[in-house]
SEDOGU-997855 format. One line per field, with one value per residue: residue in three letters; z, y, x of N, C-alpha, C in turn. Coordinates in steps of 0.2 Angstrom, whole numbers, plus 2048, in hexadecimal, padded with zeros to 3 digits. Layout:
code [ALA;...]
npz [Z;...]
npy [Y;...]
npx [X;...]
capz [Z;...]
capy [Y;...]
capx [X;...]
cpz [Z;...]
cpy [Y;...]
cpx [X;...]
REM end
This chain:
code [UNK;UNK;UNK;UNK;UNK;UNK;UNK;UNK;UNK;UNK;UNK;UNK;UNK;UNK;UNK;UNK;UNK;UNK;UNK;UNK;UNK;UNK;UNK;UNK;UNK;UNK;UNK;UNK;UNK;UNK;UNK;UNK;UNK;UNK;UNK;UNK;UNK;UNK;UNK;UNK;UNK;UNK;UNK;UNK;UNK;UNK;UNK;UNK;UNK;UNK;UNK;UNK;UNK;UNK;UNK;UNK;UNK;UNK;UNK;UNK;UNK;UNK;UNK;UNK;UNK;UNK;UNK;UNK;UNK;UNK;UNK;UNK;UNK;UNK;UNK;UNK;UNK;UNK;UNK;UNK;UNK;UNK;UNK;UNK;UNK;UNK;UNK;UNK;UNK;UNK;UNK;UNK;UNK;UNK;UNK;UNK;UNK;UNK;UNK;UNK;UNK;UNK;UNK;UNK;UNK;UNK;UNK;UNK;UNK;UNK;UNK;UNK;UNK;UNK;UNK;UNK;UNK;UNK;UNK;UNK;UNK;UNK;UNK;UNK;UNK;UNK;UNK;UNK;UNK;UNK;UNK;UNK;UNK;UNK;UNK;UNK;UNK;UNK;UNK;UNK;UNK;UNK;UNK;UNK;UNK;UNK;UNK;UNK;UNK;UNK;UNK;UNK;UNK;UNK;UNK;UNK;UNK;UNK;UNK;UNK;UNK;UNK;UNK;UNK;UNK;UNK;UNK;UNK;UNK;UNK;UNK;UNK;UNK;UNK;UNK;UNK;UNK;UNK;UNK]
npz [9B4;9C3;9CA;9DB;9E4;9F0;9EE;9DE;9D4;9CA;9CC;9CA;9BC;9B8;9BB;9B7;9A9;9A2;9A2;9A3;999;990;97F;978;978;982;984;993;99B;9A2;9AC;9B4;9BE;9CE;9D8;9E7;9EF;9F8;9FE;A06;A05;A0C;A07;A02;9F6;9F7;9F9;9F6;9EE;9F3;9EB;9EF;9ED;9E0;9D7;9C6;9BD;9AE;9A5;994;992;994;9A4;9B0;9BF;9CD;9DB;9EC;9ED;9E5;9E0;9D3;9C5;9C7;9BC;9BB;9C5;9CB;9C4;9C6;9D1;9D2;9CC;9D4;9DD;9D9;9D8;9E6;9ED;9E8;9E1;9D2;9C1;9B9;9AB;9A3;997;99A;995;994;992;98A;995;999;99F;9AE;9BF;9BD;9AF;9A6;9A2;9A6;99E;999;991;991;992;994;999;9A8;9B2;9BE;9C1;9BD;9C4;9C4;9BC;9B5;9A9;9A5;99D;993;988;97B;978;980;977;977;978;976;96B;967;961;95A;95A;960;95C;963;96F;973;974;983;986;988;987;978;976;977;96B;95E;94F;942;931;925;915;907;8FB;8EC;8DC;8D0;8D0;8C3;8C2;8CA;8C0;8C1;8B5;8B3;8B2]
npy [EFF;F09;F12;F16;F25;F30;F3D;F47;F4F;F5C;F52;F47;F46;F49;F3F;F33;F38;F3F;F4E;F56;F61;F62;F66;F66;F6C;F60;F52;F51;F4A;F49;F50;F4C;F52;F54;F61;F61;F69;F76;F79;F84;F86;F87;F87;F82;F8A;F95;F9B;F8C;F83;F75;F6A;F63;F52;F47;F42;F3E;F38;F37;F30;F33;F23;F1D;F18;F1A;F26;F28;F33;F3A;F47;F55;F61;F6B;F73;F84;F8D;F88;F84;F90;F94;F89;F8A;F96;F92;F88;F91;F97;F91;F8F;F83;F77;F6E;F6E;F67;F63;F63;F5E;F63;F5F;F66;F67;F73;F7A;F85;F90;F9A;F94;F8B;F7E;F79;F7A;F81;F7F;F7A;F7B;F75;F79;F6A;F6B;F76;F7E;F7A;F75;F63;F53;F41;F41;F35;F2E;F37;F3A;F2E;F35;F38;F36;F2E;F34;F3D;F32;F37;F47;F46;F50;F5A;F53;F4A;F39;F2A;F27;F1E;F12;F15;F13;F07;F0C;F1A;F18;F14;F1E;F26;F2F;F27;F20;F27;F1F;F17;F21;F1D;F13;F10;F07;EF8;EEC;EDB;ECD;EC7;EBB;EAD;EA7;E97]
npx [7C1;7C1;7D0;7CE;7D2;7DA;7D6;7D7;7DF;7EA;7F8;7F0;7EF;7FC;804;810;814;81E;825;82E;839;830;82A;81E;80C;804;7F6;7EE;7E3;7D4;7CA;7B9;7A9;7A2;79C;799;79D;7A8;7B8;7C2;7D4;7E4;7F4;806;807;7FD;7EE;7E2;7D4;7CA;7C0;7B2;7AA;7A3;7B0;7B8;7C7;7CD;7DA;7E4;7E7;7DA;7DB;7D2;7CE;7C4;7BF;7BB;7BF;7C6;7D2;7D6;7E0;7E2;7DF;7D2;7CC;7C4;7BA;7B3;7B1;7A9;79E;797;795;78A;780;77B;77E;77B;781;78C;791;79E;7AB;7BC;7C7;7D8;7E9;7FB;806;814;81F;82C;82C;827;82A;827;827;81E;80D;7FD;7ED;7DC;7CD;7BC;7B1;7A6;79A;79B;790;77E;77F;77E;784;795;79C;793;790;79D;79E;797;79D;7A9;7B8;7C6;7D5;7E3;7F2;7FD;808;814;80E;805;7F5;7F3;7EE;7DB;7D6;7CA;7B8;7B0;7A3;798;796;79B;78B;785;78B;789;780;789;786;77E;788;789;780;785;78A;77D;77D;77C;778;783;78B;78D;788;778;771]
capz [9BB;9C4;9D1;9E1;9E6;9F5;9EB;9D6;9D2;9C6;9CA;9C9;9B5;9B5;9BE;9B3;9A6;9A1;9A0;9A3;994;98B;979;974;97C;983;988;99A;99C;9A1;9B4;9B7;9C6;9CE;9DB;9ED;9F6;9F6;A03;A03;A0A;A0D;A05;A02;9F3;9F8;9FB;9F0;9EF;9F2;9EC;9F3;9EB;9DB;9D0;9C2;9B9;9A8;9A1;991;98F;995;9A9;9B6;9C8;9D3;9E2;9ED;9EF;9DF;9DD;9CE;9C5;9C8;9B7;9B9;9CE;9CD;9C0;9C8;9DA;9D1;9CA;9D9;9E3;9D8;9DB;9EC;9F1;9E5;9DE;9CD;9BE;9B5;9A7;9A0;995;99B;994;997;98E;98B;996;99C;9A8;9B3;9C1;9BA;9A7;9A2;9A5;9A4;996;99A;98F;996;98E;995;99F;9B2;9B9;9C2;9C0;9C0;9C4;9BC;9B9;9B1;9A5;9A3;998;98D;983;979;97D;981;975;97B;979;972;968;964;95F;958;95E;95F;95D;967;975;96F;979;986;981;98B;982;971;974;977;969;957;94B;939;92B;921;911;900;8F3;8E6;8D5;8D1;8CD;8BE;8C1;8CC;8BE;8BF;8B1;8B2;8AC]
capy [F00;F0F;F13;F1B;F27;F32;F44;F47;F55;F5B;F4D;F40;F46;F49;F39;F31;F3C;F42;F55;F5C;F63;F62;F66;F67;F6A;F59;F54;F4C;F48;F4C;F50;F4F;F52;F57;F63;F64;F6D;F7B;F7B;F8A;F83;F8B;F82;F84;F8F;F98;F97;F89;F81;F6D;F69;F5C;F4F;F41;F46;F3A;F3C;F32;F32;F2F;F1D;F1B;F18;F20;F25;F2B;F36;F41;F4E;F56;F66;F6D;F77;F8A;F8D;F86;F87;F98;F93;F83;F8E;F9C;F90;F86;F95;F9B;F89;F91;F7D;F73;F6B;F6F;F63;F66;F5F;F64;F5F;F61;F65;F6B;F77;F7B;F8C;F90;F9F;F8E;F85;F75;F7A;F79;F83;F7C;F7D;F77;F77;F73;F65;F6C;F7D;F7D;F79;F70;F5E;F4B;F3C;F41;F2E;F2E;F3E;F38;F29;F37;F3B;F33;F2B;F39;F3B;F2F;F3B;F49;F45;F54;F5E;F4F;F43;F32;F27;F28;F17;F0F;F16;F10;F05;F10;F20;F15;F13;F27;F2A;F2E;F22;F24;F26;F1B;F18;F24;F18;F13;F11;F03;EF3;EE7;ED5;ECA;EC5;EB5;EAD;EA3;E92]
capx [7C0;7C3;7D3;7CC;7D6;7D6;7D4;7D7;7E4;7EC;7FA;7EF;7EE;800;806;810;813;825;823;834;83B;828;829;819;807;801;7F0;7F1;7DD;7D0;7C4;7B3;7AB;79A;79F;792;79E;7AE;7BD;7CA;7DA;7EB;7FA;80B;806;7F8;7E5;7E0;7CC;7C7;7B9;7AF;7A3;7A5;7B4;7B9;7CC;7CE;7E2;7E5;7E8;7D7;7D9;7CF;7CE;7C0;7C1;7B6;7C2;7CA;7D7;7D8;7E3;7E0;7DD;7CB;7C9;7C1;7B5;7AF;7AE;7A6;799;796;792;783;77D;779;781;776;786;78D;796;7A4;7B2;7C1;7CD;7DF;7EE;801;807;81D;820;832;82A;826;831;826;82A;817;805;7F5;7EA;7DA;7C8;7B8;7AD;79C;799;799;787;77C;77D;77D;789;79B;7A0;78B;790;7A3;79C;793;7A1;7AD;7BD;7CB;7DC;7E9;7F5;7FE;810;818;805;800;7F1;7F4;7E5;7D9;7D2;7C4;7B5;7AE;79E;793;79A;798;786;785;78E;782;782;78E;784;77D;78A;787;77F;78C;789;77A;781;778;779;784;793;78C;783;772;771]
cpz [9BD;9CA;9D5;9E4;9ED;9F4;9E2;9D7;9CD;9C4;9C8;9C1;9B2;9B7;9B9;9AA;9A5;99F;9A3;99D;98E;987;978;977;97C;987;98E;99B;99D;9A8;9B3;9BD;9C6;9D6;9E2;9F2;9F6;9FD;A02;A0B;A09;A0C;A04;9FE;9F1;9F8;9F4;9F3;9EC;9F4;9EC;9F0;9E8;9D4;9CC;9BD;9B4;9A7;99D;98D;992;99F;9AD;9BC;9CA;9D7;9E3;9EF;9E7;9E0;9D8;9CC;9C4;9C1;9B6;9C2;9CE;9CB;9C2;9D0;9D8;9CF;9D1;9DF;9DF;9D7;9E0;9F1;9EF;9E2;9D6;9C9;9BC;9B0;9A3;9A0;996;997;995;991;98F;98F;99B;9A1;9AE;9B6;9BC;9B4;9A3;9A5;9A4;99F;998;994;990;98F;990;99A;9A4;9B2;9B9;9BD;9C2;9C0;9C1;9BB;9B2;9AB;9A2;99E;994;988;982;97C;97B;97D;97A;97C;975;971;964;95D;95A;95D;95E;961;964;969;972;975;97D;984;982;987;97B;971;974;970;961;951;944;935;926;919;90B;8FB;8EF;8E0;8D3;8CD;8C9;8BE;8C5;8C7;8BE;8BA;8B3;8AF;8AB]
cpy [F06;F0E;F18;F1F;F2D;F3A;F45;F4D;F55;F54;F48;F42;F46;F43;F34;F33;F3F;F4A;F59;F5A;F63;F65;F6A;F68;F63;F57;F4D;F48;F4C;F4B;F53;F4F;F55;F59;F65;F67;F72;F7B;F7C;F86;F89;F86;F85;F8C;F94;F97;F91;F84;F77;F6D;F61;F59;F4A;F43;F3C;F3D;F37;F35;F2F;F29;F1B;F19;F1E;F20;F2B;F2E;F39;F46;F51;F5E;F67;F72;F7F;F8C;F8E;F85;F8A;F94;F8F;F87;F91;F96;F8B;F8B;F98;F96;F8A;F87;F76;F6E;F6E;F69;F67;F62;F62;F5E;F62;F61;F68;F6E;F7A;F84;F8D;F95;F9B;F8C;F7E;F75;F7A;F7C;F7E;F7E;F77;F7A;F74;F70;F67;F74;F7A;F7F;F75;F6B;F54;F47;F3E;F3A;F2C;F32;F3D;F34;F2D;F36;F35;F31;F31;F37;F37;F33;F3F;F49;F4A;F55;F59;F49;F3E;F31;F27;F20;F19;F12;F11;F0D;F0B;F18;F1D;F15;F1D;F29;F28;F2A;F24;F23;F23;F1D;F1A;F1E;F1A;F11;F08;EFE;EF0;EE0;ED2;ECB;EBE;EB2;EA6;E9C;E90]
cpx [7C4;7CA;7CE;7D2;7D2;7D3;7D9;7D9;7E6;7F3;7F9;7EE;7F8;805;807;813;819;825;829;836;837;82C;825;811;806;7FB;7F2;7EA;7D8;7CD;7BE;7AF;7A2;79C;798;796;7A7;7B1;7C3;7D0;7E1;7EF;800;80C;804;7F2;7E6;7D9;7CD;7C2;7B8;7A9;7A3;7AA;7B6;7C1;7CD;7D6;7E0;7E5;7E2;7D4;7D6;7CF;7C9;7C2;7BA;7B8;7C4;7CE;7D8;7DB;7E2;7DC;7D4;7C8;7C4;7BB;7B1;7AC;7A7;79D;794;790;78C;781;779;77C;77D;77A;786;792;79B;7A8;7B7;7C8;7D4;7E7;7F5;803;811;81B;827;832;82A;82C;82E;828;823;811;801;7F3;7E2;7D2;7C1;7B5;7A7;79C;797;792;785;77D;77B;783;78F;79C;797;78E;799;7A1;798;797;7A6;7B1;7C1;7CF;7DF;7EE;7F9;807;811;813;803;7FE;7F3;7EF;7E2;7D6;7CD;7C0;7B3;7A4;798;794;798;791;781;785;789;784;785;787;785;784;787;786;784;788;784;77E;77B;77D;780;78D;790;785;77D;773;768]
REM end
């Protein structure tokens, strides 16, 4: 079940999350979204863009939270704008896997690190397209993954079947004798 929330930011990935004195990259989650619409605001820190439509944020231990607004972290703003406006307002998707990364340049102590899971453009439902893909790392302990959440079943029926196992070596007779 999802939280509703009133807009998905980067805090709602970092909420939670002990990130002073970071160590080590850490993956925080993951937001997807289907964007119909761009609004440039002015904030403390300077212009910043809220986009408006069906965002979807997974954390690693598997919760989620919905919104129709989303903020994200500049890193990947542009890119979602930039893709949005050759849309001409058709809507665009997006996903993208987030992580924090150690930098002592920062007041926070950490950059962003984010990689997409699919190229920006047009699409369908994010919560539809969230369940394509597997289940997200749980998280990263000092650059190692820790197992990963079972997916979700709908993502399990997505995901391609293992192969059949290698014939082994032909077995003769049971071991038990006949009477």
């Amino acid at each position: 079940m999802s939280q509703i929330l009133r807009k998905i930011s980067g805090a709602t990935l970092i909420s939670g999350v002990a990130l002073r004195g970071l160590k080590s990259k850490t993956y925080l989650g993951r937001i997807f979204g289907l964007v119909s619409g761009v609004e440039t605001i002015t904030t403390q820190y300077g212009l910043a863009q809220i986009f408006r439509g069906e965002f979807v944020a997974v954390k690693p231990d598997g919760s989620r939270s919905t919104a129709l607004a989303c903020h994200l972290p500049e890193i990947v703003a542009a890119l979602v704008e930039s893709g949005y406006e050759k849309t001409t307002g058709h809507g665009v998707r997006f996903g993208f896997d987030f992580y924090a990364v150690p930098s002592e340049k920062t007041k926070t102590g950490f950059v962003w690190e984010a990689f997409p899971l699919i190229e920006v453009s047009p699409a369908d439902s994010p919560l539809a397209f969230a369940e394509r893909f597997p289940a997200a790392p749980t998280a990263m302990v000092d650059g190692a993954t820790a197992e990963a959440a079972a997916p979700a079943p709908e993502a399990a029926a997505l995901a391609p079947e293992a192969p059949a196992p290698a014939p082994g070596p032909e077995k003769k007779g049971s071991g038990h004798k006949r009477k």
